[in-house]
DOZA-684839 format. One record per atom (N, C-alpha, C): residue in three letters; atom name; z negated, x negated, y negated. Coordinates in Angstrom, 3 decimals. Layout:
REM residues N
<node><code>ALA</code><site>CA</site><zz>Z</zz><xx>X</xx><yy>Y</yy></node>
...
//
This chain:
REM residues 90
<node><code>UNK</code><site>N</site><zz>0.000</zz><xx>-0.829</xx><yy>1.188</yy></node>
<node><code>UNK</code><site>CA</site><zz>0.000</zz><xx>0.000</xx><yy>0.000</yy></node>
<node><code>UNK</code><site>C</site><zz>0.000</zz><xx>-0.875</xx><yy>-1.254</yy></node>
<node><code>UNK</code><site>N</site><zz>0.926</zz><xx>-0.290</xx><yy>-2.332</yy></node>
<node><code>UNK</code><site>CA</site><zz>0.836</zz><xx>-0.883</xx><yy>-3.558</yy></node>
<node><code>UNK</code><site>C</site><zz>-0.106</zz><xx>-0.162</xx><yy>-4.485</yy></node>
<node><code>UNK</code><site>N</site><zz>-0.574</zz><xx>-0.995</xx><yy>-5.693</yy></node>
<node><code>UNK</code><site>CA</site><zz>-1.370</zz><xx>0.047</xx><yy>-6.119</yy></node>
<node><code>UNK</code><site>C</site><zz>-0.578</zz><xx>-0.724</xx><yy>-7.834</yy></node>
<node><code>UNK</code><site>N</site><zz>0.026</zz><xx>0.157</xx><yy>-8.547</yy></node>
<node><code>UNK</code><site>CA</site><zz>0.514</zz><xx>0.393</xx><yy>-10.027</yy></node>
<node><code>UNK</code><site>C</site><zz>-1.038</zz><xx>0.122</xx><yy>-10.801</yy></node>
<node><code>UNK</code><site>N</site><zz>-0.727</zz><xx>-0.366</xx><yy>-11.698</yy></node>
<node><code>UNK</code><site>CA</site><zz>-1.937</zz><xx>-0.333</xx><yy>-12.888</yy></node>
<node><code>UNK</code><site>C</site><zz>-1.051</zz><xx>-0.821</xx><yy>-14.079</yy></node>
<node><code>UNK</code><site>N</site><zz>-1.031</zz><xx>0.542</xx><yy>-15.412</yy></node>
<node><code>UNK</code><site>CA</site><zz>-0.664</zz><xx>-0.062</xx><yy>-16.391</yy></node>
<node><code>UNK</code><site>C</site><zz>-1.724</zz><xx>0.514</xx><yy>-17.891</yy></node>
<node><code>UNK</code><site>N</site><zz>-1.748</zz><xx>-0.259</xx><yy>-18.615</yy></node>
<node><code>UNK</code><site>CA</site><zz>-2.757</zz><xx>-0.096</xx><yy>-19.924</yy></node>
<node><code>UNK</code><site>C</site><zz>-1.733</zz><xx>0.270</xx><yy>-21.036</yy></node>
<node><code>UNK</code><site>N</site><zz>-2.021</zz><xx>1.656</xx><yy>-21.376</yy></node>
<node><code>UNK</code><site>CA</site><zz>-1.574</zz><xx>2.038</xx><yy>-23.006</yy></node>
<node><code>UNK</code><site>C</site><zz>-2.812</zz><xx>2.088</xx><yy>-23.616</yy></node>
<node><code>UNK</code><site>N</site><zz>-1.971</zz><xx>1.591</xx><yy>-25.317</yy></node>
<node><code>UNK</code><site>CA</site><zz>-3.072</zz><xx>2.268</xx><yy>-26.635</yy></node>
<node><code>UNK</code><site>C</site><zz>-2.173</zz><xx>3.874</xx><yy>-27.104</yy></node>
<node><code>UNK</code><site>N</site><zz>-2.793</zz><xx>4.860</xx><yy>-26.944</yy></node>
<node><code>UNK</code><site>CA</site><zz>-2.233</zz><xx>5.965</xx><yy>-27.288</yy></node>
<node><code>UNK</code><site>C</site><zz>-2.636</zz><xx>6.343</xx><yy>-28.780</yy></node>
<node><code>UNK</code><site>N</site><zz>-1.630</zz><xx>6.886</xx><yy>-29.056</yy></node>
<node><code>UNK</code><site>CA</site><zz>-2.272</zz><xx>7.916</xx><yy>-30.381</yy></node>
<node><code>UNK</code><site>C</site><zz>-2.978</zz><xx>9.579</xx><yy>-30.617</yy></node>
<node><code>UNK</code><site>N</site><zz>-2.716</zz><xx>9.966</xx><yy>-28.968</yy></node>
<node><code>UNK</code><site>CA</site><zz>-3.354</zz><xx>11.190</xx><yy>-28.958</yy></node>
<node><code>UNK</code><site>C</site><zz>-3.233</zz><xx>11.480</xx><yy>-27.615</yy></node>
<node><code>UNK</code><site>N</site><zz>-4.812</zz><xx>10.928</xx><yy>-27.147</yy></node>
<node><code>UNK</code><site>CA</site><zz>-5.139</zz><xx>11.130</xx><yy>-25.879</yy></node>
<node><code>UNK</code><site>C</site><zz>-4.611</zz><xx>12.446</xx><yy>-24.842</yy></node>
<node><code>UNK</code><site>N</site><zz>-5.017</zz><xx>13.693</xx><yy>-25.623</yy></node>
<node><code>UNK</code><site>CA</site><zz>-5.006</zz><xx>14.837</xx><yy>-24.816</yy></node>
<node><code>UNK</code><site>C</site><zz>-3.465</zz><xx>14.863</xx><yy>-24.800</yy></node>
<node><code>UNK</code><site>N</site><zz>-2.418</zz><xx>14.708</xx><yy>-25.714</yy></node>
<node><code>UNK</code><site>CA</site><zz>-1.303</zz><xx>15.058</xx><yy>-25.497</yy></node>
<node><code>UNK</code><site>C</site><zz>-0.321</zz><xx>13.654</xx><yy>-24.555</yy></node>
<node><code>UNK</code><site>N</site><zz>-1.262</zz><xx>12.885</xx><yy>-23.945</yy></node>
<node><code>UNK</code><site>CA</site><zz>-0.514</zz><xx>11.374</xx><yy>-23.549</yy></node>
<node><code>UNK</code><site>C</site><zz>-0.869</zz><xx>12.629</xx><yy>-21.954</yy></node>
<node><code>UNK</code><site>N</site><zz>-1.626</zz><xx>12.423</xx><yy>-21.796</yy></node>
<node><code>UNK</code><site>CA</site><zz>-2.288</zz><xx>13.070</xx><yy>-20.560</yy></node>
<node><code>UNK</code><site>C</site><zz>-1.665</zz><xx>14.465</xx><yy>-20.262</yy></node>
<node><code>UNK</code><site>N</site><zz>-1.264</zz><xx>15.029</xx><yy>-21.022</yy></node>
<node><code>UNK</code><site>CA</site><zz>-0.662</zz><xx>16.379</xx><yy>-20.457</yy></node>
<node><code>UNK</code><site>C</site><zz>0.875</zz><xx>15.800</xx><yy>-20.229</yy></node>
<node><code>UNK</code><site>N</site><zz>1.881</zz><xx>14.969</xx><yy>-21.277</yy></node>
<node><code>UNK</code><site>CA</site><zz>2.868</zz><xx>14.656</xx><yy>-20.667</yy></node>
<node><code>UNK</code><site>C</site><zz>2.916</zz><xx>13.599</xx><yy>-19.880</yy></node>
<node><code>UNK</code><site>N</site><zz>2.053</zz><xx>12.923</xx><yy>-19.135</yy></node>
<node><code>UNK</code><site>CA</site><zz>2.188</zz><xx>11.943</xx><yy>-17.770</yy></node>
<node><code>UNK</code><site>C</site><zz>2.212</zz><xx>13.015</xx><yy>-16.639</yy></node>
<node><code>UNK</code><site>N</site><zz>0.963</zz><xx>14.187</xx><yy>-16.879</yy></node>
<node><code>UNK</code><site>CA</site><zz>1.117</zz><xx>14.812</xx><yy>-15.700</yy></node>
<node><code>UNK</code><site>C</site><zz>1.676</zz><xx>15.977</xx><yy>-15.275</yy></node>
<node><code>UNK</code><site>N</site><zz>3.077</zz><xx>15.931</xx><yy>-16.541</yy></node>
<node><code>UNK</code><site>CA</site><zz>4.483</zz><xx>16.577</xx><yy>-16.073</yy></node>
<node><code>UNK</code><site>C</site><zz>4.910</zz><xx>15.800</xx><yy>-15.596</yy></node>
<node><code>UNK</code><site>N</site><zz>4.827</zz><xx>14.781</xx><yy>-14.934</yy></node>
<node><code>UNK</code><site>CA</site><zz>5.317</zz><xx>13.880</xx><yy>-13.810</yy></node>
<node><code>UNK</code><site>C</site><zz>4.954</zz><xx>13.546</xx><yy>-12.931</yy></node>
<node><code>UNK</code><site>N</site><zz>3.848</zz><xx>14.426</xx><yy>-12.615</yy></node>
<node><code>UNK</code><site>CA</site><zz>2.837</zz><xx>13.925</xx><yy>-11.370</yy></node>
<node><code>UNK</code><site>C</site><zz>3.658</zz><xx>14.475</xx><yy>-9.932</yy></node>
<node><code>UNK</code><site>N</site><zz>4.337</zz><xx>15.829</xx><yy>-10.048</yy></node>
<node><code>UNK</code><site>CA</site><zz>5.205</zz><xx>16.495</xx><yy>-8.936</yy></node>
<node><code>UNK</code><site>C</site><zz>6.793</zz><xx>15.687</xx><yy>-8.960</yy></node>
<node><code>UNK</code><site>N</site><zz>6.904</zz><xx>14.645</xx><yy>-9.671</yy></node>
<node><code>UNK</code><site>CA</site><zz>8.101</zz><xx>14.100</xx><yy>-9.742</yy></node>
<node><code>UNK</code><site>C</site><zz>7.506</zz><xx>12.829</xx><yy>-8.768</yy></node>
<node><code>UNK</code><site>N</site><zz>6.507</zz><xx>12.213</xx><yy>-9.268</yy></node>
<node><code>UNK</code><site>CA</site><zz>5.945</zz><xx>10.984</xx><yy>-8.992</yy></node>
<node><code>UNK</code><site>C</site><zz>5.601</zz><xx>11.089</xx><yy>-7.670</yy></node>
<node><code>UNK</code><site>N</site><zz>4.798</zz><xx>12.407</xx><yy>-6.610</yy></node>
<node><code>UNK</code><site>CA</site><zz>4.918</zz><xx>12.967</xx><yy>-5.855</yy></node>
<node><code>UNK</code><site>C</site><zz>5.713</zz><xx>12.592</xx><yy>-4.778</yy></node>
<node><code>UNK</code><site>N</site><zz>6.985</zz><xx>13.448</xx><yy>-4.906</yy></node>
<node><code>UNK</code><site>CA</site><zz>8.186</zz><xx>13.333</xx><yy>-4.531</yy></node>
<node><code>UNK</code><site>C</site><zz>8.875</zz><xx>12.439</xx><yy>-4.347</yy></node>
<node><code>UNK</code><site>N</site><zz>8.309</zz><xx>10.926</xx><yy>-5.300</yy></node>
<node><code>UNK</code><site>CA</site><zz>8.820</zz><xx>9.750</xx><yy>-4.700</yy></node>
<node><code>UNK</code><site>C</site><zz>8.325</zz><xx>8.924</xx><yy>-4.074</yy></node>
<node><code>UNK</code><site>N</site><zz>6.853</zz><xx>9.428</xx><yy>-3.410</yy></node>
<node><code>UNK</code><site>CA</site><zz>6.288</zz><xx>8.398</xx><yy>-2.720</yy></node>
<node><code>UNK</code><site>C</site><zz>4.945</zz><xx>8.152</xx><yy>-3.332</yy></node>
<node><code>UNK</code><site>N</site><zz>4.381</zz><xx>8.234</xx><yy>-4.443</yy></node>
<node><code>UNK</code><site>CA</site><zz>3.526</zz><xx>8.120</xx><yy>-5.080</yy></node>
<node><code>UNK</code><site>C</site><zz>2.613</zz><xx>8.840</xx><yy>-4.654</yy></node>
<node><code>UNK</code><site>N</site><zz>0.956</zz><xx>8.442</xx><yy>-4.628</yy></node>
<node><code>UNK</code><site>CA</site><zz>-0.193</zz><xx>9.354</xx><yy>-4.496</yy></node>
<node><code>UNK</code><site>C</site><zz>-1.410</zz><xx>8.676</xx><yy>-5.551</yy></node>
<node><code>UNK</code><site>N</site><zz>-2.360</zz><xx>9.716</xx><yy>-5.611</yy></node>
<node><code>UNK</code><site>CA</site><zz>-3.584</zz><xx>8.993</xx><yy>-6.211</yy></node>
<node><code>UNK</code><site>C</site><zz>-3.455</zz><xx>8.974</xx><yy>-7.214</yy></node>
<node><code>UNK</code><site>N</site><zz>-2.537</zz><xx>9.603</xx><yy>-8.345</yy></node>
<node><code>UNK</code><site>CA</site><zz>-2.357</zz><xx>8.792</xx><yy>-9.901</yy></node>
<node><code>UNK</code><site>C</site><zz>-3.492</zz><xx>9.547</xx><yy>-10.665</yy></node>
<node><code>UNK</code><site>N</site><zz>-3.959</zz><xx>8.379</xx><yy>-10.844</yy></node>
<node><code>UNK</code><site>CA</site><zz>-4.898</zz><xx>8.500</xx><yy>-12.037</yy></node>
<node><code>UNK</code><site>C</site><zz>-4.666</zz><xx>8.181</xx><yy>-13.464</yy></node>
<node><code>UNK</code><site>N</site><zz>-5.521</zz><xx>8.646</xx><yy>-14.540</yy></node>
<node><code>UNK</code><site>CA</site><zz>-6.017</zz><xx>8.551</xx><yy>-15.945</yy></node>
<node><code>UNK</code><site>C</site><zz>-6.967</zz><xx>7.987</xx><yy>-16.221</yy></node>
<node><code>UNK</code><site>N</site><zz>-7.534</zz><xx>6.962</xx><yy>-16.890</yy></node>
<node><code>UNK</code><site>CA</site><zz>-8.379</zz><xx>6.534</xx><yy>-17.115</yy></node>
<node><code>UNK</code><site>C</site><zz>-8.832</zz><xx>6.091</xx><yy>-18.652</yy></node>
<node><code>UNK</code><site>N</site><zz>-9.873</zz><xx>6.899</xx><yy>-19.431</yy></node>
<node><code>UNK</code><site>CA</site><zz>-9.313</zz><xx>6.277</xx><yy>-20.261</yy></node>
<node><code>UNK</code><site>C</site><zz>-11.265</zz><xx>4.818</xx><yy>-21.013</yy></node>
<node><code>UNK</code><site>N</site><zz>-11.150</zz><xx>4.056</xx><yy>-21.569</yy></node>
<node><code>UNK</code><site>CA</site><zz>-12.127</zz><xx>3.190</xx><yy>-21.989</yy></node>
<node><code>UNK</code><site>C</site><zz>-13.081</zz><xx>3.631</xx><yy>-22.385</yy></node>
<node><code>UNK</code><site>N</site><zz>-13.952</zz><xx>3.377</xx><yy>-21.955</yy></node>
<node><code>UNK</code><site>CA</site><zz>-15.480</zz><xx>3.387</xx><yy>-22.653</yy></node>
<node><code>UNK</code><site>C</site><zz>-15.539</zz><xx>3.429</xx><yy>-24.000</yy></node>
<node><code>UNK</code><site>N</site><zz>-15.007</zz><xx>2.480</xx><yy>-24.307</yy></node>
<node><code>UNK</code><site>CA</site><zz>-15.763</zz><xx>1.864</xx><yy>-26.175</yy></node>
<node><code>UNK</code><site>C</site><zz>-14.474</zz><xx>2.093</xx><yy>-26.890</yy></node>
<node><code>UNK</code><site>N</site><zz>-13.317</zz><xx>2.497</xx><yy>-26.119</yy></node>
<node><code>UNK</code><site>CA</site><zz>-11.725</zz><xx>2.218</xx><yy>-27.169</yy></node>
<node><code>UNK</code><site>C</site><zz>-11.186</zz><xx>3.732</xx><yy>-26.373</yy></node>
<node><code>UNK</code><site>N</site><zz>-11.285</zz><xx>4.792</xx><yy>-27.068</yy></node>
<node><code>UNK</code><site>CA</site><zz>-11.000</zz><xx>5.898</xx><yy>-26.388</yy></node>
<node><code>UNK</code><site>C</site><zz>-9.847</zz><xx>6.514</xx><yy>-26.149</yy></node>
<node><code>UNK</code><site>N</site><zz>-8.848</zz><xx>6.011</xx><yy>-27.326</yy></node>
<node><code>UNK</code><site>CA</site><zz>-7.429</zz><xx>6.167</xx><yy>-27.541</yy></node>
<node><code>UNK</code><site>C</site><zz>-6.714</zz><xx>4.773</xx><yy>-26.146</yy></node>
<node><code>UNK</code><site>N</site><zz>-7.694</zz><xx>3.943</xx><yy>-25.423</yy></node>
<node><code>UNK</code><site>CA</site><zz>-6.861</zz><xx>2.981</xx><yy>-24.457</yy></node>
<node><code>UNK</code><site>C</site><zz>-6.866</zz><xx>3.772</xx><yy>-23.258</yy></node>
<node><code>UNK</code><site>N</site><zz>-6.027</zz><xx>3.785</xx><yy>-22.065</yy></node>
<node><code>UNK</code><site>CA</site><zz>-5.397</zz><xx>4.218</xx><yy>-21.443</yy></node>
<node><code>UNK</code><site>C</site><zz>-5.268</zz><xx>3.647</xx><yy>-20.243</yy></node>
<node><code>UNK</code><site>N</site><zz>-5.804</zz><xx>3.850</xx><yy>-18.791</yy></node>
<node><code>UNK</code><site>CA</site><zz>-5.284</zz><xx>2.996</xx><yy>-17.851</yy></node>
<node><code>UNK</code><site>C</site><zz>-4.589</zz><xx>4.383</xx><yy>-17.118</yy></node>
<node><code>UNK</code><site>N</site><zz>-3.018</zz><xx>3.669</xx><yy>-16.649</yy></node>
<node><code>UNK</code><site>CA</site><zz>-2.497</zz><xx>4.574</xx><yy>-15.618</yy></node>
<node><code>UNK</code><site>C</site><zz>-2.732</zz><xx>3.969</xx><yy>-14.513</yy></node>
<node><code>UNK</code><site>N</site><zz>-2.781</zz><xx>4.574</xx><yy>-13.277</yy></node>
<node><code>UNK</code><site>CA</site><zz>-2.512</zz><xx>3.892</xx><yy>-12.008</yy></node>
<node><code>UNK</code><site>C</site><zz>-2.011</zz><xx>4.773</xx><yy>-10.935</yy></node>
<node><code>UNK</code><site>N</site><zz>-1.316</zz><xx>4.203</xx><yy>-10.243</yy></node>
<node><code>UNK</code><site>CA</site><zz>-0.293</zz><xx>4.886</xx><yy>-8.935</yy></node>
<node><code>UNK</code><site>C</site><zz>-0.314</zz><xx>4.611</xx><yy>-7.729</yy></node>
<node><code>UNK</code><site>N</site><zz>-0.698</zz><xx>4.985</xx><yy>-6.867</yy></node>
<node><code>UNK</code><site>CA</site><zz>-0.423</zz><xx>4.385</xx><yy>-5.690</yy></node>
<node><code>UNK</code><site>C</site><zz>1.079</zz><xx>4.281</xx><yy>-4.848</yy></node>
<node><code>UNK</code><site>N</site><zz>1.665</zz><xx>3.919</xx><yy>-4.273</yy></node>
<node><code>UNK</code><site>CA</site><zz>2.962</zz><xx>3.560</xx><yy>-3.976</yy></node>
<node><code>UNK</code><site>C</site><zz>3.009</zz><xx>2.958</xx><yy>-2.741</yy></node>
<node><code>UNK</code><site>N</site><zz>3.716</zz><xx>3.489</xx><yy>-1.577</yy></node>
<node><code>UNK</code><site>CA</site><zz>3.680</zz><xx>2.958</xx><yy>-0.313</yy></node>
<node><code>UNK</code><site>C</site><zz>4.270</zz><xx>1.679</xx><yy>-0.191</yy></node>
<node><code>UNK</code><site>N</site><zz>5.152</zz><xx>1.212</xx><yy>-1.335</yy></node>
<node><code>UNK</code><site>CA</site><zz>5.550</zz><xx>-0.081</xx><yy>-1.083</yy></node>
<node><code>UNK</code><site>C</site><zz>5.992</zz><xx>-0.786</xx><yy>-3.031</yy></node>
<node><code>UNK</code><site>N</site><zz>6.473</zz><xx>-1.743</xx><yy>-2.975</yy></node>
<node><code>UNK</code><site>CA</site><zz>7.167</zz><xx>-2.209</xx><yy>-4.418</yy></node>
<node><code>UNK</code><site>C</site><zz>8.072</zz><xx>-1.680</xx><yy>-4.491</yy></node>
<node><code>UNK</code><site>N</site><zz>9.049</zz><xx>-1.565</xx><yy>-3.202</yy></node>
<node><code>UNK</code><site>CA</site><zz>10.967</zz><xx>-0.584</xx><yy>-3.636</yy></node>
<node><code>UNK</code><site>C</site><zz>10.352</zz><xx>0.930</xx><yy>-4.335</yy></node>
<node><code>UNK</code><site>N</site><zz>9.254</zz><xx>1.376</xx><yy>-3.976</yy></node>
<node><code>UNK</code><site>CA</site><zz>9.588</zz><xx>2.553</xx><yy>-4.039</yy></node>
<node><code>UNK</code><site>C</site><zz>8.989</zz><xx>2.850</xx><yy>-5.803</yy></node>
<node><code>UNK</code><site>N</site><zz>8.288</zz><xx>1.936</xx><yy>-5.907</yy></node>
<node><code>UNK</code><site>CA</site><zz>7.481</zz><xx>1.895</xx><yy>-7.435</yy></node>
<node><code>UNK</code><site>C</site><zz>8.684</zz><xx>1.494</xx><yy>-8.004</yy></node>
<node><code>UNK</code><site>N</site><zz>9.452</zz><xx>0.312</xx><yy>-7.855</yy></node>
<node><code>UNK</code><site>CA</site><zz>10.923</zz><xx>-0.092</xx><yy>-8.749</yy></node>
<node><code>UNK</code><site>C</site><zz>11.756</zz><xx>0.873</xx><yy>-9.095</yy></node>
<node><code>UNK</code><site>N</site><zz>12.047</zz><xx>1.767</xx><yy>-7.711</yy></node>
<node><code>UNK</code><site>CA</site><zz>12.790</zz><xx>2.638</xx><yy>-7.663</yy></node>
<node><code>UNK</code><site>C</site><zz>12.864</zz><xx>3.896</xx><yy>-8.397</yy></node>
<node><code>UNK</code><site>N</site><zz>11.160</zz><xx>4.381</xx><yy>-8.261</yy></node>
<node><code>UNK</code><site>CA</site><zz>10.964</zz><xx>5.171</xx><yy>-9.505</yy></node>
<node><code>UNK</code><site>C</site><zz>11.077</zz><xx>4.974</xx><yy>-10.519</yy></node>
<node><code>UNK</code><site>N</site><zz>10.637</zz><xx>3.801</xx><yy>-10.955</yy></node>
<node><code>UNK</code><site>CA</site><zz>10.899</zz><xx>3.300</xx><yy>-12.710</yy></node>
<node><code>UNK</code><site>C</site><zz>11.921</zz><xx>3.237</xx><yy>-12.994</yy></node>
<node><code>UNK</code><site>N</site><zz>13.062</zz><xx>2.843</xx><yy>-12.412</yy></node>
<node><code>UNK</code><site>CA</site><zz>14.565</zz><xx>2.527</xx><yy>-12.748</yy></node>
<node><code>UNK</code><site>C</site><zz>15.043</zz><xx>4.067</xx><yy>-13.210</yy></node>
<node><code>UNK</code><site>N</site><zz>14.697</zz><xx>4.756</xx><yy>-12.125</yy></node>
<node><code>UNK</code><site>CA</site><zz>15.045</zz><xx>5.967</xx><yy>-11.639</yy></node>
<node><code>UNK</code><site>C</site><zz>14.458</zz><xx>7.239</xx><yy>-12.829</yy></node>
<node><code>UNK</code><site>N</site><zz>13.838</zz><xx>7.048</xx><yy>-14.060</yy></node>
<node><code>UNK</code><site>CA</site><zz>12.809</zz><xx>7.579</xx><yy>-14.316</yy></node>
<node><code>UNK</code><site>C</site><zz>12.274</zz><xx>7.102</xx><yy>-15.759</yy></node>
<node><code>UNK</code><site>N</site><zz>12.502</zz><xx>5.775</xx><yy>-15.938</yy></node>
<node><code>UNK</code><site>CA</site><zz>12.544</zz><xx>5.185</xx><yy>-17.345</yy></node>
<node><code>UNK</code><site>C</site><zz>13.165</zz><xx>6.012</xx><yy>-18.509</yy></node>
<node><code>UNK</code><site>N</site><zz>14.104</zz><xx>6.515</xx><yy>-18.839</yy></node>
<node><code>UNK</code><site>CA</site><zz>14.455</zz><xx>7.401</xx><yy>-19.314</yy></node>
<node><code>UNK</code><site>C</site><zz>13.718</zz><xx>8.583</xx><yy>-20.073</yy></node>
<node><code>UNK</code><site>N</site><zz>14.002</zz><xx>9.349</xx><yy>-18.719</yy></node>
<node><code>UNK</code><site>CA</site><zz>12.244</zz><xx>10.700</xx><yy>-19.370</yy></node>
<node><code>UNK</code><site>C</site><zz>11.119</zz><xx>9.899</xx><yy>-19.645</yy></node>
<node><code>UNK</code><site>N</site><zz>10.499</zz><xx>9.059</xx><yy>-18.873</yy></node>
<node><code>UNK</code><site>CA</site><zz>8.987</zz><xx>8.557</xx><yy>-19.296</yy></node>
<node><code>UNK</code><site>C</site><zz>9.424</zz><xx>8.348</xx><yy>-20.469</yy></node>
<node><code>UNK</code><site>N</site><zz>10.352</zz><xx>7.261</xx><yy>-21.452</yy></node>
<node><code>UNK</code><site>CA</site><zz>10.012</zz><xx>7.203</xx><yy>-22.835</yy></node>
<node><code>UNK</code><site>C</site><zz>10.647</zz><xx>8.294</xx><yy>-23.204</yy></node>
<node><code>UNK</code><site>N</site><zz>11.123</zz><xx>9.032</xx><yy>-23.215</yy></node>
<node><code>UNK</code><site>CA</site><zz>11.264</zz><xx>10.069</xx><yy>-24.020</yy></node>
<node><code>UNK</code><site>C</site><zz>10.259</zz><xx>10.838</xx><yy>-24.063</yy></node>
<node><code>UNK</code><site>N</site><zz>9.395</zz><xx>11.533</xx><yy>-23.290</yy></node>
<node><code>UNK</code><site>CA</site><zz>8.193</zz><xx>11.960</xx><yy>-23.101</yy></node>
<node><code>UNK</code><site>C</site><zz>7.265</zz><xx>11.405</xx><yy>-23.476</yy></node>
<node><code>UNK</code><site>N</site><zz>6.984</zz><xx>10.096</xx><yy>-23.254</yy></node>
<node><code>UNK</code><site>CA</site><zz>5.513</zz><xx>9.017</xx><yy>-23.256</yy></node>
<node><code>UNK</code><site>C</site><zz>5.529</zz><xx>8.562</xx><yy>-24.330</yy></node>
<node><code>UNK</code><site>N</site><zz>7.106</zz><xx>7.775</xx><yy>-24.768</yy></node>
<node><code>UNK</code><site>CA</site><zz>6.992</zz><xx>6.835</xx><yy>-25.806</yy></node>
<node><code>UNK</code><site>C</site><zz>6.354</zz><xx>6.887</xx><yy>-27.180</yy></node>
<node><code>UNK</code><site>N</site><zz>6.760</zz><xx>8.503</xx><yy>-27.441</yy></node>
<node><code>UNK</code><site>CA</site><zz>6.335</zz><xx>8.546</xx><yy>-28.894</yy></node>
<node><code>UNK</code><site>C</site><zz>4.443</zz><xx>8.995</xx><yy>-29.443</yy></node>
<node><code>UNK</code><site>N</site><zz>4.456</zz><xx>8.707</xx><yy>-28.163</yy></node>
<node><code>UNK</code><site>CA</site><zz>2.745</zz><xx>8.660</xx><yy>-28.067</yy></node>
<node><code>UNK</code><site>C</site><zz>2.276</zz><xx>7.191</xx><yy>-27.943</yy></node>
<node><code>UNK</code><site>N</site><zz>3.251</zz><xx>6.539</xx><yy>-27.455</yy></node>
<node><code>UNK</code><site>CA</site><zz>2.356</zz><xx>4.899</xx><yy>-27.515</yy></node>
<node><code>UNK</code><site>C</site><zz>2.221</zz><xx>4.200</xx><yy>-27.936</yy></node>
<node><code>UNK</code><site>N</site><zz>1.344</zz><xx>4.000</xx><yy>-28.912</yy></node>
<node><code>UNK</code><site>CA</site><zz>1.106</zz><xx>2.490</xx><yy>-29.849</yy></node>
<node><code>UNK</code><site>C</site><zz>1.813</zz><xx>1.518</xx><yy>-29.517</yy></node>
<node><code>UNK</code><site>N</site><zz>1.211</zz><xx>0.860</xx><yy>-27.721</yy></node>
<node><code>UNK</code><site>CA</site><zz>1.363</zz><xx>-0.270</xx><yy>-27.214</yy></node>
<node><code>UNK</code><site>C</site><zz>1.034</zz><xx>-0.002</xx><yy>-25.915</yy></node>
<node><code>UNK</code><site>N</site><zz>1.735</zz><xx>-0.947</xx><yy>-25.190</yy></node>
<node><code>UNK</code><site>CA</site><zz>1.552</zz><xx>-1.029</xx><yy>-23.231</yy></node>
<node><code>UNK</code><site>C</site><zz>1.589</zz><xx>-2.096</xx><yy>-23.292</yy></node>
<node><code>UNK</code><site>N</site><zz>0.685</zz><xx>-2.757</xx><yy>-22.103</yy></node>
<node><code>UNK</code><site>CA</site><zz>0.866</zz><xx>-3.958</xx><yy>-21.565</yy></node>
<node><code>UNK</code><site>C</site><zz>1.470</zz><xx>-3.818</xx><yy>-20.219</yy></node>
<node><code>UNK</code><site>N</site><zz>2.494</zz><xx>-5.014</xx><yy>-20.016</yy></node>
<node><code>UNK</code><site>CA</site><zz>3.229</zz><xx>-4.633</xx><yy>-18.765</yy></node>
<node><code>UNK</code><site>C</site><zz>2.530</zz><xx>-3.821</xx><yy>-17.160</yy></node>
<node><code>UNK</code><site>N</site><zz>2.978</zz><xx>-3.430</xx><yy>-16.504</yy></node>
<node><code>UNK</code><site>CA</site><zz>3.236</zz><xx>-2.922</xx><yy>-15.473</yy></node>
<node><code>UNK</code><site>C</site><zz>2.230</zz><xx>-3.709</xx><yy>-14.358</yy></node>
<node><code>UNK</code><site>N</site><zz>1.064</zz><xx>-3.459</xx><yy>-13.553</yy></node>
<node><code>UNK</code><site>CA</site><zz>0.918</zz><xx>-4.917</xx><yy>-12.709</yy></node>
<node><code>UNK</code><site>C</site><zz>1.021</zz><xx>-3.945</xx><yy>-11.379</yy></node>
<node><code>UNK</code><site>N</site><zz>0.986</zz><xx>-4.706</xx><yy>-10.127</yy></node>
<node><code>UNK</code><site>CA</site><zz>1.314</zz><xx>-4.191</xx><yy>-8.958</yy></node>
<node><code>UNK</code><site>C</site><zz>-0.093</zz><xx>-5.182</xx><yy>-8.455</yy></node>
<node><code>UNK</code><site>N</site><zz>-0.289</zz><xx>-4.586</xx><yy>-7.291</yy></node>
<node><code>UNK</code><site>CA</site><zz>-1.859</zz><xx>-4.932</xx><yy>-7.022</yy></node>
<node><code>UNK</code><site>C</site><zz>-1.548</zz><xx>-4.783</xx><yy>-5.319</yy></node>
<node><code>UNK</code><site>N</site><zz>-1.703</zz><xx>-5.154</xx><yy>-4.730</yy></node>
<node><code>UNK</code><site>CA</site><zz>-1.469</zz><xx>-5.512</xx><yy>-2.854</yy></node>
<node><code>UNK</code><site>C</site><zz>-2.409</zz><xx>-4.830</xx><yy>-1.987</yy></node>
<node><code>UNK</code><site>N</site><zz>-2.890</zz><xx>-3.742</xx><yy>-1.431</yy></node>
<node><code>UNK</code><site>CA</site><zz>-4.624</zz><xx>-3.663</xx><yy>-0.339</yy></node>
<node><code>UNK</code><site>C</site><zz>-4.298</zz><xx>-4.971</xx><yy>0.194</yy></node>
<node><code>UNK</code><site>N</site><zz>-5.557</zz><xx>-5.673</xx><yy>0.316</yy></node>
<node><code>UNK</code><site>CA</site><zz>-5.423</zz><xx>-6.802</xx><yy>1.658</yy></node>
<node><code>UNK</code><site>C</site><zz>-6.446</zz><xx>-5.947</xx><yy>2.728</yy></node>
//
């Protein structure tokens, strides 16, 4: 299992969170489970996404596949992201 982890600074929490999880039955559908929201303790507008993903093709695959709507949807809510990390179960 892969596990997705990515960090936004949002500008409006409740509305970052309602359009990620118009993608949760998309994200679904490609293999994805577990996605969570997370957002900081002390910085409330920061943001952790995370995904679970049965493998890396299938996380690539979505993003390629999917980049598109996410910024059109996501983008104009995000300050800033730090890249994408992929995380291994051992």
């Amino acid at each position: 299992m892969i596990h997705e982890a990515e960090e936004f600074e949002v500008s409006d929490v409740a509305r970052f969170k309602e359009a990620f999880e118009g993608f949760r039955a998309t994200i679904e559908q490609a293999g994805g489970s577990d996605v969570r929201l997370l957002r900081h303790t002390e910085a409330p507008n920061r943001v952790l996404g995370t995904i679970r993903w049965p493998d890396v093709e299938a996380c690539h695959t979505f993003a390629r596949e999917h980049e598109a709507e996410f910024g059109s949807a996501l983008g104009p809510l995000i300050v800033s992201a730090g890249p994408s990390q992929l995380w291994e179960e051992l």
